[in-house]
C-alpha positions as CSV (number, residue, x, y, z in Angstrom):
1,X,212.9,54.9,171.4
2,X,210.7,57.3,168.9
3,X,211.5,59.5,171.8
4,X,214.9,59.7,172.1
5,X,214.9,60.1,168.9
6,X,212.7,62.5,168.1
7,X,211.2,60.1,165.4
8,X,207.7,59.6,164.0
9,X,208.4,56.0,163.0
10,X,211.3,53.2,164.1
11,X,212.0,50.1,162.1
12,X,214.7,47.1,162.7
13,X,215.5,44.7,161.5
14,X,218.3,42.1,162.2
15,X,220.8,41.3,159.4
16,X,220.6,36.8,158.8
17,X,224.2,36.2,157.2
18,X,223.4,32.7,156.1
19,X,220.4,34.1,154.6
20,X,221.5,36.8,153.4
21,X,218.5,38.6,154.2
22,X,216.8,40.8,157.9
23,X,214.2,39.3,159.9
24,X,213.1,40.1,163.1
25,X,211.5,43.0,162.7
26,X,209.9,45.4,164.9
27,X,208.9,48.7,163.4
28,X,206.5,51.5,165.1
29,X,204.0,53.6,163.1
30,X,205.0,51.7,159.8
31,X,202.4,49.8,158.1
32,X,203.0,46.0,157.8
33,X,202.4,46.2,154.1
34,X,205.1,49.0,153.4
35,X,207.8,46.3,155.6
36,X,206.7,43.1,153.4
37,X,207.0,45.8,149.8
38,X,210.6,46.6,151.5
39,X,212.0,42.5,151.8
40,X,209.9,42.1,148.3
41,X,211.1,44.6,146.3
42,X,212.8,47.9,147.6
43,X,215.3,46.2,149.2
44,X,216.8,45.7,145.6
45,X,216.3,49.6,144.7
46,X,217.3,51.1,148.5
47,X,220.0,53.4,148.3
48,X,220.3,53.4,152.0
49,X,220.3,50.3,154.1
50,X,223.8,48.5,152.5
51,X,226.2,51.7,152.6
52,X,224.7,52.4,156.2
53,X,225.6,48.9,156.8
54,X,228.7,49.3,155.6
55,X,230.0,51.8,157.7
56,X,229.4,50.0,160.4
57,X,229.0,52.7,162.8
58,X,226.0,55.5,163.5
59,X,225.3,57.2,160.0
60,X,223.4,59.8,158.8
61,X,221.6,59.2,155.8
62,X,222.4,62.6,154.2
63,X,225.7,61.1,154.6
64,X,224.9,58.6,151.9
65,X,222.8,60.3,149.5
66,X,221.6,64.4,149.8
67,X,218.4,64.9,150.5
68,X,217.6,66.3,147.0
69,X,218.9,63.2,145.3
70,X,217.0,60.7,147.5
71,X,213.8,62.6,146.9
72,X,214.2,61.7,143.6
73,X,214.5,58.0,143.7
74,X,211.5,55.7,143.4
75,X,212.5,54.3,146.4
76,X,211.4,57.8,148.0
77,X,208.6,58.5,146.2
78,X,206.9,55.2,146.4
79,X,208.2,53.2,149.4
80,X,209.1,56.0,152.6
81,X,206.8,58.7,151.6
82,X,204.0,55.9,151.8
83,X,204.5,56.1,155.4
84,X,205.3,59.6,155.8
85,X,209.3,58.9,155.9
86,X,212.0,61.5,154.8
């Protein structure tokens, strides 16, 4: 998959409507600790995952929010550059 993609890293995760929460994960080259501070925390701050949900079809995520402006969120800064994601 990071392959054809051209990725360095690959999470999932699959969406629990009763729970109203993901599980399942399986993420490549992303530390286990950065996943658990995403369900404890970013979740709550990401600008990302809902409106890509949303759309319910493939989405850019410059589509959502520039690059510029997501650089400048904390869920940037402190939660994807951890793991070297942009």
């Amino acid at each position: 998959m990071l392959d054809l993609l051209r990725a360095d890293t690959y999470v999932s995760f699959t969406w629990d409507k009763a729970a109203h929460r993901f599980d399942r994960v399986k993420a490549l080259n992303m530390s286990v600790e950065n996943l658990r501070s995403w369900d404890e925390y970013y979740r709550f701050i990401d600008p990302l995952t809902f409106p890509m949900m949303e759309r319910r079809h493939p989405t850019l995520a410059t589509q959502i929010l520039c690059q510029s402006d997501l650089s400048r969120t904390e869920f940037f800064n402190d939660f994807l550059a951890r793991d070297h994601m942009h």
